[in-house]
LOPA-476327 format. One record per atom (N, C-alpha, C, O, CB): residue number from 0; x, y, z. Coordinates in nm, 2 decimals. Glycine has a CB too. Example, Ala and Ser with C-alpha at 12.3 -4.5 7.8 and 13.67 -1.06 7.14 Angstrom:
2
<node 0, <1.32, -0.57, 0.78>>
<node 0, <1.23, -0.45, 0.78>>
<node 0, <1.32, -0.33, 0.78>>
<node 0, <1.42, -0.33, 0.85>>
<node 0, <1.13, -0.45, 0.90>>
<node 1, <1.28, -0.22, 0.71>>
<node 1, <1.37, -0.11, 0.71>>
<node 1, <1.29, 0.00, 0.79>>
<node 1, <1.34, 0.11, 0.80>>
<node 1, <1.41, -0.06, 0.57>>
//
This chain:
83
<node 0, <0.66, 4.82, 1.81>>
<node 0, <0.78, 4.78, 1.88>>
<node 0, <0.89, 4.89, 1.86>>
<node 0, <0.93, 4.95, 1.96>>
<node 0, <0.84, 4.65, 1.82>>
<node 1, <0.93, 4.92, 1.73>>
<node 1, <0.99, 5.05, 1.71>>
<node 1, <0.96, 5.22, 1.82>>
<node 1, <1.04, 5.30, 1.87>>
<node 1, <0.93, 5.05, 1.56>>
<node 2, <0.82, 5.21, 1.81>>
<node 2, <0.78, 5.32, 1.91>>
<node 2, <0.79, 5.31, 2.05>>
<node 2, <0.76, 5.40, 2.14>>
<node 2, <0.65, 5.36, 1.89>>
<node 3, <0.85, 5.18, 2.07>>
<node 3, <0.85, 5.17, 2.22>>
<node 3, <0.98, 5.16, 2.24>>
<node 3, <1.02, 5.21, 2.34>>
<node 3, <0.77, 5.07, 2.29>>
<node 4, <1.09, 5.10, 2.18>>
<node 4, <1.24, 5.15, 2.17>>
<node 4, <1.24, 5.25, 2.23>>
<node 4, <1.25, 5.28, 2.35>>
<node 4, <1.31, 5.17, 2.04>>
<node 5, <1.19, 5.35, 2.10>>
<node 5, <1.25, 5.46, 2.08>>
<node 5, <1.22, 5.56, 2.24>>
<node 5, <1.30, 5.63, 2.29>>
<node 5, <1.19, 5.51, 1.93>>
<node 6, <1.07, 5.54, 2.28>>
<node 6, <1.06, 5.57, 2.41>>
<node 6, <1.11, 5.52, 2.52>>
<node 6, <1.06, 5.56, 2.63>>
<node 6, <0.97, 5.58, 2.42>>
<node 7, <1.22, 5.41, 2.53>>
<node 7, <1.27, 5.38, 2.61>>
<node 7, <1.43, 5.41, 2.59>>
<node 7, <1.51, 5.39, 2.68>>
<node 7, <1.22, 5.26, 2.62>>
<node 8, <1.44, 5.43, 2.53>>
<node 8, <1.55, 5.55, 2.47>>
<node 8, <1.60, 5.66, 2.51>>
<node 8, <1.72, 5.69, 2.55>>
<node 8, <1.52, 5.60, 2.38>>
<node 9, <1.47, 5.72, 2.48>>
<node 9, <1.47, 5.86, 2.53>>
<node 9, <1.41, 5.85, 2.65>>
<node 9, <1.47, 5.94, 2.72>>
<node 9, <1.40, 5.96, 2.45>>
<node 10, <1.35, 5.81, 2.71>>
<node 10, <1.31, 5.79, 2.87>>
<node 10, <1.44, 5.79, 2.92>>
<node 10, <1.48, 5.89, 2.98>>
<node 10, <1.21, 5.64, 2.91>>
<node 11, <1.52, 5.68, 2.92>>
<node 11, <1.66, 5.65, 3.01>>
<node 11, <1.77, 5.71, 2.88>>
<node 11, <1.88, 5.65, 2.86>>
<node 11, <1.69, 5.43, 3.06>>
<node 12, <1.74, 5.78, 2.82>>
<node 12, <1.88, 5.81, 2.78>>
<node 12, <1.92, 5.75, 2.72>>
<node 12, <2.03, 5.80, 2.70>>
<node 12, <1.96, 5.82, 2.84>>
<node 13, <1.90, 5.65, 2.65>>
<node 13, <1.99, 5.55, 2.62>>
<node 13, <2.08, 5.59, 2.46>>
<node 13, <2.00, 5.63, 2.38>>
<node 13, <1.88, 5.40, 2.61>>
<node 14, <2.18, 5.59, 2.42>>
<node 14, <2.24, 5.58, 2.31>>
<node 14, <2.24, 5.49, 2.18>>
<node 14, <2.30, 5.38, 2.20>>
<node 14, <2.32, 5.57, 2.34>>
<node 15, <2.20, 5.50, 2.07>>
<node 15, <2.22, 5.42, 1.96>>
<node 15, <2.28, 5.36, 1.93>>
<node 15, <2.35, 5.41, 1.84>>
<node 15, <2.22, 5.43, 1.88>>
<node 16, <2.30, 5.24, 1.97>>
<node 16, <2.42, 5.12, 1.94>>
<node 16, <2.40, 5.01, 1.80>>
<node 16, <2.29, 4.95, 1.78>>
<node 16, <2.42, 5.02, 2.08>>
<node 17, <2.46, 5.00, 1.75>>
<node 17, <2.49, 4.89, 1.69>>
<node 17, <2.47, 4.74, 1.74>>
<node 17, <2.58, 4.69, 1.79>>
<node 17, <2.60, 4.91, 1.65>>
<node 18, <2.38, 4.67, 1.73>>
<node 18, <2.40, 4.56, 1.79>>
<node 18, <2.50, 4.49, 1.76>>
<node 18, <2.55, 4.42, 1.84>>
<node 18, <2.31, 4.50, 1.78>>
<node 19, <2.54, 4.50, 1.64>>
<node 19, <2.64, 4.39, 1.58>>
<node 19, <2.79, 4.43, 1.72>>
<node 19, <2.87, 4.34, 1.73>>
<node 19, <2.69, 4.44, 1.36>>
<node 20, <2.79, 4.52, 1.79>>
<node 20, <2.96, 4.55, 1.87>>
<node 20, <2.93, 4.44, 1.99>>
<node 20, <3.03, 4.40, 2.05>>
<node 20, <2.98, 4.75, 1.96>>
<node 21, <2.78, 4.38, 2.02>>
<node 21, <2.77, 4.36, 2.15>>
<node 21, <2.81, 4.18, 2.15>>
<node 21, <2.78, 4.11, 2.05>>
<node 21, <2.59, 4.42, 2.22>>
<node 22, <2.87, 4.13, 2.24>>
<node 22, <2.94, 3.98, 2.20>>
<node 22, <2.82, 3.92, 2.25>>
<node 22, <2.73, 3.96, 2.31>>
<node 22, <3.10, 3.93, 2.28>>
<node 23, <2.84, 3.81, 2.21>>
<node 23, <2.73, 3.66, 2.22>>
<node 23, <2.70, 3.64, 2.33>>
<node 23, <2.60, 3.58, 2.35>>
<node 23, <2.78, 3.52, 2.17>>
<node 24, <2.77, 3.67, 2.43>>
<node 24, <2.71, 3.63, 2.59>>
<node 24, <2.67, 3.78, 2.62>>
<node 24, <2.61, 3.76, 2.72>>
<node 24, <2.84, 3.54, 2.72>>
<node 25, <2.67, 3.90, 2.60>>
<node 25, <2.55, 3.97, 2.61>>
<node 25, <2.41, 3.95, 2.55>>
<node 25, <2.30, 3.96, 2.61>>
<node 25, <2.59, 4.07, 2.59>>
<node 26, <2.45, 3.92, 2.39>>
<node 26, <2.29, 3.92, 2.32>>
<node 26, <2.24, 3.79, 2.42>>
<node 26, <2.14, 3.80, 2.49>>
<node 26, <2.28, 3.86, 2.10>>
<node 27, <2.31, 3.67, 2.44>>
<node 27, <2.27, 3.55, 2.55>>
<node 27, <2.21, 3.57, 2.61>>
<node 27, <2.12, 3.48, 2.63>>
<node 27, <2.33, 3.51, 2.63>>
<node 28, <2.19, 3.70, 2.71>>
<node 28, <2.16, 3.67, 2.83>>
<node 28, <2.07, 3.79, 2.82>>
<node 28, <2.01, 3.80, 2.93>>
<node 28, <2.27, 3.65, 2.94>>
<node 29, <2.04, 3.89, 2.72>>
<node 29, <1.87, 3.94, 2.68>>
<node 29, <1.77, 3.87, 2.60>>
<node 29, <1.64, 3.86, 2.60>>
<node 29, <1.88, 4.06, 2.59>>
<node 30, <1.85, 3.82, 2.55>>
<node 30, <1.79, 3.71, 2.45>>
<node 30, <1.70, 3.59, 2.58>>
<node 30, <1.57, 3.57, 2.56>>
<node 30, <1.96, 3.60, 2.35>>
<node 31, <1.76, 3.54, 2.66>>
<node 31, <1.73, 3.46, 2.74>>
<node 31, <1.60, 3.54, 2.81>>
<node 31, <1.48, 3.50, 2.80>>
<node 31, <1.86, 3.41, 2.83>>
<node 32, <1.62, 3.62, 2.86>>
<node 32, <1.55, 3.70, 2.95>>
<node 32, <1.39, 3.73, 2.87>>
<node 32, <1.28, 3.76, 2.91>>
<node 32, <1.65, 3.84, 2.97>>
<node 33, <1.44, 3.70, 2.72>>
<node 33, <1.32, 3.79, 2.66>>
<node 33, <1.24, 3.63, 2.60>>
<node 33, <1.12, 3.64, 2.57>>
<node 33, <1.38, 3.94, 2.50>>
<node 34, <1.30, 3.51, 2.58>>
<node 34, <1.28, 3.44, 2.55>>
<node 34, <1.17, 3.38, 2.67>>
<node 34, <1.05, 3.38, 2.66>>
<node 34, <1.40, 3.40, 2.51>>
<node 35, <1.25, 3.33, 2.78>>
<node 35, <1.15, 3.33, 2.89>>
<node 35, <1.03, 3.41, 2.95>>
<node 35, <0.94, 3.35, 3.01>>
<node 35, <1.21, 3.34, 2.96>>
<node 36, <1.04, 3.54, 2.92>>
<node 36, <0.88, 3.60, 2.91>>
<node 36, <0.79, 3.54, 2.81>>
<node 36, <0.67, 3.51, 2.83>>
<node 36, <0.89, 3.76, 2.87>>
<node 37, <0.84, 3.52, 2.70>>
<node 37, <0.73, 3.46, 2.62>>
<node 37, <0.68, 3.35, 2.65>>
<node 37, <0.56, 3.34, 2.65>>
<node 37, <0.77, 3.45, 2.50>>
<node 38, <0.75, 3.23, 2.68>>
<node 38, <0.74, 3.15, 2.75>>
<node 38, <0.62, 3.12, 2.84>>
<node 38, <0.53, 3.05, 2.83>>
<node 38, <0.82, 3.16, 2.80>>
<node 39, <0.66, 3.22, 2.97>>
<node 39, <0.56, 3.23, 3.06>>
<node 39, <0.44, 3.28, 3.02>>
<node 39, <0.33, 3.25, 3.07>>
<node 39, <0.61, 3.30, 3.17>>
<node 40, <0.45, 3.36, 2.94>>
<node 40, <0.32, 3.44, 2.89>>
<node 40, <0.25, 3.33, 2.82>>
<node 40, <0.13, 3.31, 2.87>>
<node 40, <0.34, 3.60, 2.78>>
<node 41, <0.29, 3.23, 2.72>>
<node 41, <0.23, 3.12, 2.67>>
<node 41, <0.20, 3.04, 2.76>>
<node 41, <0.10, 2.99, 2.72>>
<node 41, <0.28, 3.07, 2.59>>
<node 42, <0.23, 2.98, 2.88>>
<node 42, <0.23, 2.88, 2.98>>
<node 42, <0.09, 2.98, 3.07>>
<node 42, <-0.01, 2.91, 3.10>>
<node 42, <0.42, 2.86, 3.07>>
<node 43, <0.09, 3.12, 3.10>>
<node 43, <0.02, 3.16, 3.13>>
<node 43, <-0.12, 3.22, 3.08>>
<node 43, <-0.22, 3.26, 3.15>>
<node 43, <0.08, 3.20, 3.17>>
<node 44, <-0.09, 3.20, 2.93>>
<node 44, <-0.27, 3.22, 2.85>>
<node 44, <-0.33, 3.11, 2.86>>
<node 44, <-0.45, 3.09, 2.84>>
<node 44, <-0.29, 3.25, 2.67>>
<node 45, <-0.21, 2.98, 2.92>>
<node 45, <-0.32, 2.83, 2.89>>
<node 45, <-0.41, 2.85, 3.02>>
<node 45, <-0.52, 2.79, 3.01>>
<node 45, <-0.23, 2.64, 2.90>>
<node 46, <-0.39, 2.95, 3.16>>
<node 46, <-0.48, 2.89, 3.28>>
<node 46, <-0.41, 2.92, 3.33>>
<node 46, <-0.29, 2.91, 3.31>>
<node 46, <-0.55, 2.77, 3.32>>
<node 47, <-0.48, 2.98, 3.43>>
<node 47, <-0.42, 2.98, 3.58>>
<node 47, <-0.38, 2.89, 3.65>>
<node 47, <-0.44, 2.79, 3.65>>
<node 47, <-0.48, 3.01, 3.66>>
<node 48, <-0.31, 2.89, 3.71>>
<node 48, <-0.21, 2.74, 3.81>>
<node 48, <-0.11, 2.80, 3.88>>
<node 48, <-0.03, 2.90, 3.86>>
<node 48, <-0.11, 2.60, 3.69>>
<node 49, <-0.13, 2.71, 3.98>>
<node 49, <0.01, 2.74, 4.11>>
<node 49, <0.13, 2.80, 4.01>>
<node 49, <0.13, 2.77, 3.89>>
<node 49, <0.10, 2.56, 4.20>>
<node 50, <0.25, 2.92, 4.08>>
<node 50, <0.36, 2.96, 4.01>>
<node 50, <0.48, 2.84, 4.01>>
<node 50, <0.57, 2.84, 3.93>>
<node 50, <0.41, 3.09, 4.08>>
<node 51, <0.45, 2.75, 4.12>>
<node 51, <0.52, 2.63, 4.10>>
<node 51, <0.52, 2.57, 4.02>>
<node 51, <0.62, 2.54, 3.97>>
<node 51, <0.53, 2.57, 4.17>>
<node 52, <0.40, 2.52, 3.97>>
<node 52, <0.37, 2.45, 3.83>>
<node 52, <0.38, 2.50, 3.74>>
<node 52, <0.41, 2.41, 3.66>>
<node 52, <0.27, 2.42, 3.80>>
<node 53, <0.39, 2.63, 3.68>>
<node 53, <0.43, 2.67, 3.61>>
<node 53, <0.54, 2.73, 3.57>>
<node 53, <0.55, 2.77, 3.46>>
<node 53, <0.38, 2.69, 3.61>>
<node 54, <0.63, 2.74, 3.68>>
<node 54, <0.75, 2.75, 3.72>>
<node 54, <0.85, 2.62, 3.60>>
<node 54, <0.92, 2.64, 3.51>>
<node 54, <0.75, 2.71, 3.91>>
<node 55, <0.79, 2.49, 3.71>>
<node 55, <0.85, 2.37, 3.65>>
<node 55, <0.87, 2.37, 3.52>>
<node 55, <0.97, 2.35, 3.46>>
<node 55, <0.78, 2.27, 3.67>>
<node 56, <0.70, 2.40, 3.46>>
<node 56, <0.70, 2.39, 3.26>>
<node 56, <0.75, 2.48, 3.22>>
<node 56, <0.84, 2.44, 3.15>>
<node 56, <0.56, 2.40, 3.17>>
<node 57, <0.74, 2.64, 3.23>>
<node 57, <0.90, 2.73, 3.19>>
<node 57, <1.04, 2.65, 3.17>>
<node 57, <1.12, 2.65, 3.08>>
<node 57, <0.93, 2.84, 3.32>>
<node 58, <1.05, 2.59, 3.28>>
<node 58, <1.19, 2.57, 3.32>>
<node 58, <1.27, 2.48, 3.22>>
<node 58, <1.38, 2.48, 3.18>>
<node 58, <1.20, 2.50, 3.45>>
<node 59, <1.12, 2.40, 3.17>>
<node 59, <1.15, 2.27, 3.07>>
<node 59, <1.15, 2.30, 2.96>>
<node 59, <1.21, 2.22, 2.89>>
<node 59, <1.06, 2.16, 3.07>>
<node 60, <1.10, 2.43, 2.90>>
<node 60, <1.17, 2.50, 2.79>>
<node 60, <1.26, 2.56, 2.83>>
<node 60, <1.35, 2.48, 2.83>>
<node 60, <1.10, 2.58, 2.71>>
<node 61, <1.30, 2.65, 2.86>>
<node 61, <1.41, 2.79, 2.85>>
<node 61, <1.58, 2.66, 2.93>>
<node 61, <1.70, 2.71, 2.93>>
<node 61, <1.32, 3.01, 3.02>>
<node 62, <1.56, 2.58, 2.96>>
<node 62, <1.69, 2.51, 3.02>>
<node 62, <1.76, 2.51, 2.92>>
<node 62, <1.70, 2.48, 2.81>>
<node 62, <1.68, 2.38, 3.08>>
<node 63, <1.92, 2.53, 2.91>>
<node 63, <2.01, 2.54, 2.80>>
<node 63, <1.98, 2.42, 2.72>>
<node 63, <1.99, 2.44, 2.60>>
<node 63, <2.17, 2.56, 2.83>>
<node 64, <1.93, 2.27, 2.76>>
<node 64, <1.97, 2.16, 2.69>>
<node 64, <1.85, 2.18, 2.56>>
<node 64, <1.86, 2.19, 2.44>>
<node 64, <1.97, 2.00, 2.80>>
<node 65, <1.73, 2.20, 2.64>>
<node 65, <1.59, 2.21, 2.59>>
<node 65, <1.64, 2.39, 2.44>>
<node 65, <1.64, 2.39, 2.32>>
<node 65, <1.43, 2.26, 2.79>>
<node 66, <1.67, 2.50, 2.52>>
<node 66, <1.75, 2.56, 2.40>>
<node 66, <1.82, 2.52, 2.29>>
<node 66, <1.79, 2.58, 2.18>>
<node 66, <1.82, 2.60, 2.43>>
<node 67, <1.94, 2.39, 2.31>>
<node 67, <2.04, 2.42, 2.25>>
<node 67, <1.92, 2.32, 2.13>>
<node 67, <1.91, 2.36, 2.01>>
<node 67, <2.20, 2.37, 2.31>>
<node 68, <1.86, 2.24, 2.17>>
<node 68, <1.80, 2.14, 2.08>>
<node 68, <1.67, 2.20, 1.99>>
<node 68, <1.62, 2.12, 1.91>>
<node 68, <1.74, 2.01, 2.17>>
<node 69, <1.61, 2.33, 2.00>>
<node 69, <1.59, 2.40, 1.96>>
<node 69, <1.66, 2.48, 1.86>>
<node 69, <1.59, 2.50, 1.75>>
<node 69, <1.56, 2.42, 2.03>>
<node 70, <1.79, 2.55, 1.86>>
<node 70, <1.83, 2.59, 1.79>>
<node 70, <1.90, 2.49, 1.69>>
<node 70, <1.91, 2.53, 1.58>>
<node 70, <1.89, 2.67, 1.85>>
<node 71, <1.94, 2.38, 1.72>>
<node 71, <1.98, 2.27, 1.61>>
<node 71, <1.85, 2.25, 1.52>>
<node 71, <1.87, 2.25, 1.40>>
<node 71, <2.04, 2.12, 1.68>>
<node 72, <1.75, 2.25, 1.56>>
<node 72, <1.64, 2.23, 1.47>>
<node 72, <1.64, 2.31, 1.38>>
<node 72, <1.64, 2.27, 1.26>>
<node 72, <1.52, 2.24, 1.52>>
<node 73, <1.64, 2.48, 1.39>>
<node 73, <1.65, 2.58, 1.37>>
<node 73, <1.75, 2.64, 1.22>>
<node 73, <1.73, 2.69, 1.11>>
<node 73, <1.68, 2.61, 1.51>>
<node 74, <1.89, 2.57, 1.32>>
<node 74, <2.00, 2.58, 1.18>>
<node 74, <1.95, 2.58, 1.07>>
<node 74, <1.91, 2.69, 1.03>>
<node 74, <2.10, 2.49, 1.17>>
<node 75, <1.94, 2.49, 0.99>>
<node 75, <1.90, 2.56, 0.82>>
<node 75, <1.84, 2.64, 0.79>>
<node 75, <1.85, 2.69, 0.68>>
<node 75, <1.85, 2.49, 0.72>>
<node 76, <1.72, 2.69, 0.90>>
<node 76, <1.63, 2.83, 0.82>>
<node 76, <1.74, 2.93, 0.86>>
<node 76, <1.69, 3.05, 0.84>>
<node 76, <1.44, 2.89, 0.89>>
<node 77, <1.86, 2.94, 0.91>>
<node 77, <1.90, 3.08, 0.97>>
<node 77, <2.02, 3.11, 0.84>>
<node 77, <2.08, 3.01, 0.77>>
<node 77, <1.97, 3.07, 1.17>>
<node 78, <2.04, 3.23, 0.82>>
<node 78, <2.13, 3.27, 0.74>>
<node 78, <2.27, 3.27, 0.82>>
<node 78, <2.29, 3.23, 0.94>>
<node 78, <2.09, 3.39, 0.69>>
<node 79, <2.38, 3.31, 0.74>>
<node 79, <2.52, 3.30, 0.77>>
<node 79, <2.55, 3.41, 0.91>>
<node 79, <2.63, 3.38, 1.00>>
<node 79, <2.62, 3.35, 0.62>>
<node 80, <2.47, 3.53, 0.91>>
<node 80, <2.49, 3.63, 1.00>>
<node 80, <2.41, 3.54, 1.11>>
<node 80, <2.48, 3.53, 1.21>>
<node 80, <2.44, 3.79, 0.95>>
<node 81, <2.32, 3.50, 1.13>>
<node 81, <2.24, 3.46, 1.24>>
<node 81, <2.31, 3.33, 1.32>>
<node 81, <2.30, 3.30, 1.44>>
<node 81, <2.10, 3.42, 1.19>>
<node 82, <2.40, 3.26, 1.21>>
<node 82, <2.45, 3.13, 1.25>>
<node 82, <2.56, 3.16, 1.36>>
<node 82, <2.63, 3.07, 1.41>>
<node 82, <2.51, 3.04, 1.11>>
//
């Protein structure tokens, strides 16, 4: 993971940032983005199936409600910085 940063980095240039500067509705909405690949990729090792069908079962995880109830589960393993 580290080695592919770093070549995506230097591929586009990119600058060393601190994550901690970037506010909560940016990490949000990579977070989301990266969350939902996994998603699909799990929905997609089970079998092949129409993108509509599988569309639907993504949808029913990554939806904020299906999120937020997730992350309440979540709260006590997370530390003070994560909370």
């Amino acid at each position: 993971m580290e080695e592919s940063m770093t070549y995506l980095r230097e591929s586009f240039r990119l600058p060393e940032v601190d994550i901690r500067t970037y506010s909560p509705a940016t990490l949000a909405y990579i977070g989301d983005a990266i969350y939902d690949l996994i998603i699909r990729t799990i929905l997609v090792e089970r079998g092949n199936r129409s993108a509509n069908s599988l569309h639907k079962e993504a949808s029913a995880y990554v939806k904020a409600s299906a999120q937020s109830a997730l992350a309440d589960a979540l709260m006590d393993e997370l530390s003070e910085e994560e909370q």
